[in-house]
N, C-alpha and C positions, 0 to 999 in steps of 0.2 A: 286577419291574414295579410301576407306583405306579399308586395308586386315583384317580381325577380325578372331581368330580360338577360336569357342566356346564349352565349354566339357558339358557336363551335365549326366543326370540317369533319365531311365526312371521311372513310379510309377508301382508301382504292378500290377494297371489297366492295364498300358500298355501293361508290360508281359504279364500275364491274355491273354491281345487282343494276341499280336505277336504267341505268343504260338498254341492257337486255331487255329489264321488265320496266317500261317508265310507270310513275304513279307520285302520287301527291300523297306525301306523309303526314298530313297534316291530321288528318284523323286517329291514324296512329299514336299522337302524340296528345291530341286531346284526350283519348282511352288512357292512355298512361296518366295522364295529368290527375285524371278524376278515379282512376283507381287509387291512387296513392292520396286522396281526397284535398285535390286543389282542383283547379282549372283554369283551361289552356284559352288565354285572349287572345292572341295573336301568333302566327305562324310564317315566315318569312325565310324566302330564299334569299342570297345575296352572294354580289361579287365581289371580292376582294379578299381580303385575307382571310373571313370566315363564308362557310357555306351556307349557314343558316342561323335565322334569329329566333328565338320563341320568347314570350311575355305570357308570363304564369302567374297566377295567383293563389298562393298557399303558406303551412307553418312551414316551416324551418326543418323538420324531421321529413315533414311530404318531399318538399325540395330535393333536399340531399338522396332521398328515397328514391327519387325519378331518375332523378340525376346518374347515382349510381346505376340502377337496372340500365340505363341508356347506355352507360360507358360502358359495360358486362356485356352488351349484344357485339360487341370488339367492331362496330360496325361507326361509330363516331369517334372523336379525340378533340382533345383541349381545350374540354371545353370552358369557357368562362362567365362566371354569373353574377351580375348585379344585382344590389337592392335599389328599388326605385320608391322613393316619397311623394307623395302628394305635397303640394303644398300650404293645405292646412294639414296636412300629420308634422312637416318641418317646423312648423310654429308651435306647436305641441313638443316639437322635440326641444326646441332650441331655449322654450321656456323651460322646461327641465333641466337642459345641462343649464341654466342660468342657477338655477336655486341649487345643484349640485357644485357650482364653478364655485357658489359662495361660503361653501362647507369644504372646499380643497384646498389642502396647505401645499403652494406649488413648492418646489426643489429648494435646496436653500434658502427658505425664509422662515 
């Protein structure tokens, strides 16, 4: 499973909600994480351009899976999501694209 940290903002709605009813979403988002059969490491509010960070651990189908039901509750937006490496998985990787870089005929030659 690959690590993803995703930023986003809530909508006005949201506020609106949060404001009226405070509460910590964080649990929310772990339920979501491990239905869609990943889990939720880390959960993060933050100032500035986005409202919130999460750091997930899941396939790629889970991800998108979360992702989407999140954006469907019309209650988040834009949101944006990295993939994050370990540093012995990069070493893993980077020997592969080596033995692939040696079997690719670059543009013009």
């Amino acid at each position: 499973m690959a690590i993803y940290i995703t930023q986003g903002k809530y909508t006005s709605e949201a506020v609106r909600g949060l404001v009226a009813k405070p509460e910590d979403r964080t649990e929310e988002l772990r339920k979501l994480a491990e239905a869609a059969g990943g889990k939720l490491l880390a959960f993060y509010y933050t100032l500035g351009e986005y409202d919130f960070l999460s750091i997930t651990e899941h396939d790629d189908q889970a991800g998108l899976a979360s992702l989407l039901a999140a954006a469907a509750s019309g209650t988040v937006s834009d949101l944006k999501t990295t993939t994050a490496v370990s540093g012995p998985e990069m070493v893993k990787i980077l020997t592969k694209a080596g033995a692939l870089a040696k079997k690719f005929r670059p543009a013009g030659k």
